[in-house]
C-alpha positions in Angstrom: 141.3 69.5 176.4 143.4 73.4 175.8 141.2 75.4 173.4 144.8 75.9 171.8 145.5 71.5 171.4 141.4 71.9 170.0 142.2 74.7 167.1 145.4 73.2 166.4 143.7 70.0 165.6 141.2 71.8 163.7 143.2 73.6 161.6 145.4 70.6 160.4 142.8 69.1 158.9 141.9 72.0 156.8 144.7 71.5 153.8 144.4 75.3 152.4 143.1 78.7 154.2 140.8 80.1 151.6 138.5 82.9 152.2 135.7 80.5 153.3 137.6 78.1 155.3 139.4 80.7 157.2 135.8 81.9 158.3 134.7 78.9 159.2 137.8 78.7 161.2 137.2 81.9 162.9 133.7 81.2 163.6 134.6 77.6 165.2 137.4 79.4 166.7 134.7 82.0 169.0 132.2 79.4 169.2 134.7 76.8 171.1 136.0 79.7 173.5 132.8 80.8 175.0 131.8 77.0 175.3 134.7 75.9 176.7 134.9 78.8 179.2 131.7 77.9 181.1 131.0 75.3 183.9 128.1 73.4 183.4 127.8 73.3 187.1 127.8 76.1 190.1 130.9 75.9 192.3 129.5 74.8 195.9 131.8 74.7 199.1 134.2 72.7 197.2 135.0 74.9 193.9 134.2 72.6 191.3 134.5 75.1 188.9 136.8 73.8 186.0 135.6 75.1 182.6 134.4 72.2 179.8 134.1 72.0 175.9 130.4 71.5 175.2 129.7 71.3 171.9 127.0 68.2 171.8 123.8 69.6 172.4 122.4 68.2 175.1 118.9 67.9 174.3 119.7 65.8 171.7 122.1 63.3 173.9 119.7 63.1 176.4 117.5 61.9 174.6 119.8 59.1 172.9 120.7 58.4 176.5 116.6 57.9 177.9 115.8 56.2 174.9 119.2 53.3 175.8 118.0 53.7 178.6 114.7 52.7 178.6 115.6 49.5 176.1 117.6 48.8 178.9 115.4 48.6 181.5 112.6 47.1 179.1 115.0 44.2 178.7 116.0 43.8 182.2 112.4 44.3 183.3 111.4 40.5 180.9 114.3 38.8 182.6 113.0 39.4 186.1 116.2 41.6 186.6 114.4 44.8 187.6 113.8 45.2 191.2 110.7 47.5 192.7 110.0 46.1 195.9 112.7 44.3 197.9 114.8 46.1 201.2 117.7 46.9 198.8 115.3 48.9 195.9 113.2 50.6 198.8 116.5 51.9 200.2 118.4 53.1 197.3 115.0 54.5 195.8 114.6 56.3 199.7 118.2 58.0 199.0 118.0 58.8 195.7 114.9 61.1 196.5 116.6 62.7 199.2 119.5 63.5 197.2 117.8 65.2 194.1 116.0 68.1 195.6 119.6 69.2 196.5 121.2 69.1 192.9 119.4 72.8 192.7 122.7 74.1 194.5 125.1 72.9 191.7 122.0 73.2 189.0 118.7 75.4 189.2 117.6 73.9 186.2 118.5 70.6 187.4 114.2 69.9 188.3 114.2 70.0 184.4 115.9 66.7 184.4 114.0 63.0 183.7 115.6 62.2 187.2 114.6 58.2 187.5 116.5 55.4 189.2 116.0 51.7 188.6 117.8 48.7 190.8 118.9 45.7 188.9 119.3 42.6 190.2 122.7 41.2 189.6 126.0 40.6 191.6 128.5 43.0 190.0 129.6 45.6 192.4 128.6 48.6 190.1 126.4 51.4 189.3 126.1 53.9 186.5 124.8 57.5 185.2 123.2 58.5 181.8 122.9 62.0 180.4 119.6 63.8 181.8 119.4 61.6 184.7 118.6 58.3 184.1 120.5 55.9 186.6 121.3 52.1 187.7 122.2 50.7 191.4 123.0 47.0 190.6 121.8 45.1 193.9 125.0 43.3 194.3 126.9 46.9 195.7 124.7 47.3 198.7 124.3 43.7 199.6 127.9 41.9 199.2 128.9 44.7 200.6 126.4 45.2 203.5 126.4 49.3 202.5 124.8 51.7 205.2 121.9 54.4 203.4 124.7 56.7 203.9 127.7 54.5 201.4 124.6 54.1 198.8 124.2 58.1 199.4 127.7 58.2 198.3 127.4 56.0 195.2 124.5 57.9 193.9 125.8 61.4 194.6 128.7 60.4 192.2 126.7 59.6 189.7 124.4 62.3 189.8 127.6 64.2 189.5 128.3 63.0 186.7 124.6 64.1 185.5 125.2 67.8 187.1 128.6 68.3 185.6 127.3 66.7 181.7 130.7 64.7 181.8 129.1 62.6 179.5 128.6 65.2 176.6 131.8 66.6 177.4 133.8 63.5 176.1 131.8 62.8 173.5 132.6 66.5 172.4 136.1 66.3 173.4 136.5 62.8 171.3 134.2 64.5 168.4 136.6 67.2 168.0 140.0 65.3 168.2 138.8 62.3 165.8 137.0 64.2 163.2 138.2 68.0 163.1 136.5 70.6 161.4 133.4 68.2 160.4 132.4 67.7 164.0 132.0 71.9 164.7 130.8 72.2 161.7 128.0 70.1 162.3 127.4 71.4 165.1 127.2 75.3 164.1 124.6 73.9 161.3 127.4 73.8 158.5 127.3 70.6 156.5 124.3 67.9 156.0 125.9 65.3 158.5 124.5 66.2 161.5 122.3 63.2 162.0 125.5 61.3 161.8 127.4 63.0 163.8 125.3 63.2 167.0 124.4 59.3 166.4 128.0 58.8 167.1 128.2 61.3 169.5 125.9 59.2 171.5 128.2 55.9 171.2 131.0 57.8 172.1 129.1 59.2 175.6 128.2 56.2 176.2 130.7 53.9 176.0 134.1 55.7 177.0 135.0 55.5 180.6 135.1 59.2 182.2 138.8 60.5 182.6 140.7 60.5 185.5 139.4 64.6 186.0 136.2 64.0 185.4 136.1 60.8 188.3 137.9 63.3 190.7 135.0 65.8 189.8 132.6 63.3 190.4 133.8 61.9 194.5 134.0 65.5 195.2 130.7 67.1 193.8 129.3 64.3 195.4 130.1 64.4 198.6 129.0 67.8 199.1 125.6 66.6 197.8 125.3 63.9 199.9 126.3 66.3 202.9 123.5 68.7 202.0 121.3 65.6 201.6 122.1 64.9 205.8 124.5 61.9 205.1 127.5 61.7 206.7 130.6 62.4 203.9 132.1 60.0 205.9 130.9 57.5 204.7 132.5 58.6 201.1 135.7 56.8 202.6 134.2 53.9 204.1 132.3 52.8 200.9 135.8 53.2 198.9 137.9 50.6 201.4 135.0 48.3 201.2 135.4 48.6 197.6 139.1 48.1 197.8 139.1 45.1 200.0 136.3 43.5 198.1 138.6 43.7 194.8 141.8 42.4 196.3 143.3 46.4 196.8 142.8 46.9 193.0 139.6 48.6 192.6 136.5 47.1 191.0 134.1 47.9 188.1 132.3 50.7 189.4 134.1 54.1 188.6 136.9 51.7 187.9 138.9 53.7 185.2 140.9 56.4 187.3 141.8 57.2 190.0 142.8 54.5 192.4 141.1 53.7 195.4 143.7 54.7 197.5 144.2 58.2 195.3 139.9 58.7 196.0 140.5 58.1 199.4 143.2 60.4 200.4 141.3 63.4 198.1 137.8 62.6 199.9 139.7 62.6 203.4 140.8 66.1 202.4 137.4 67.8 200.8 135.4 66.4 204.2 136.0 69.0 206.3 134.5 71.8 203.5 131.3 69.8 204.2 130.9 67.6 207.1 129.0 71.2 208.6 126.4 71.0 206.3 125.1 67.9 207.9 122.1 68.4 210.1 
């Protein structure tokens, strides 16, 4: 979202300019264009580098997101769904530890986060990312489609991605600020008494909304790098996207389902391989 398309939202829900609204204004104003002009993430070999409106704090959605998370879990955990022990959890686990020392190179405060990884026994074809680190593998991914360690590699490098690059709080800011206005910052720069509120909602919002077509692309291509760094083959990135494809018919299936098309991932992973295929040992 343009700071410009944020301020102009802003300001038409303010009805008058009086001497204290039109400071308020002009505090908002400074406080949205130092946080939108940072990256939450370092650029890497493939210059993911686009700048992103942060206003949630993110202590406070991560720990919304670790506490849904851990209901969760608690709830798949007295259906039998949670899986600790079998070929597919030993594997996904063995990657997912190989991949997080390397988050450092997009992140040096990335060892700060509750990095944790659970594998859930069901057939859907899908996997998912929370705020701070907490993340899912559903079994049925790696089995139905008989994925190599390097295709799960390229699962959960995306959604650490997602992690690194806080897409999650940046929608829910993003949504914040285009639904409700001036509340939202307000709230956020300690004006107002509906904070509370506010970041409960900001929570829904993270978690519910599918990430933008942008914030997907961000996601393949962050992650491939990772999963370079981590010694798996980027490859791999591509072969785990037309297994996807033919599984669903050609039309894409739940995971990272929103945008863009399989085809569209494949042809931008084909192109961001070369930056990285080196870093494999």
């Amino acid at each position: 979202m343009k700071i410009k398309t944020i301020l102009r939202q802003i300001r038409a829900v303010i009805p008058s300019q009086s001497n204290q609204q039109k400071k308020l204004f002009s505090i908002v104003a400074a406080t949205l264009i130092i946080t939108a002009c940072a990256s939450s993430t370092q650029a890497g070999l493939t210059g993911v580098t686009r700048s992103q409106l942060q206003l949630i704090p993110a202590a406070e959605l991560n720990a919304q997101s670790k506490q849904a998370y851990q209901g969760m879990i608690l709830d798949a955990k007295k259906s039998g769904a949670v899986d600790h022990n079998s070929r597919t959890a030993q594997r996904v686990k063995g990657v997912f530890k190989r991949l997080v020392p390397h988050t450092q190179n997009f992140r040096p405060d990335s060892d700060q986060f509750e990095w944790e990884i659970n594998v859930i026994r069901s057939n859907e074809l899908n996997a998912f990312a929370m705020p701070g680190g907490k993340m899912a593998v559903y079994s049925g991914i790696v089995e139905q489609l008989n994925l190599t360690d390097d295709e799960i590699a390229a699962i959960v490098g995306h959604e650490m991605a997602h992690v690194l690059r806080e897409h999650s709080r940046e929608k829910a800011s993003q949504a914040l600020v285009k639904t409700s206005g001036i509340s939202i910052v307000a709230s956020v720069l300690g004006v107002g008494e509906i904070g509370n509120e506010l970041m409960q909602q900001a929570g829904d919002v993270a978690f519910s909304l599918p990430f933008s077509r942008t914030m997907e692309s961000e996601a393949d291509i962050l992650g491939l790098e990772l999963m370079a760094l981590a010694g798996y083959d980027p490859n791999a990135a591509v072969t785990l996207w037309q297994k996807m494809l033919n599984a669903s018919g050609g039309s894409g299936s739940s995971i990272l389902s929103t945008h863009p098309s399989g085809p569209e991932r494949i042809t931008t992973l084909k192109s961001q391989i070369p930056k990285v295929a080196h870093l494999v040992n």
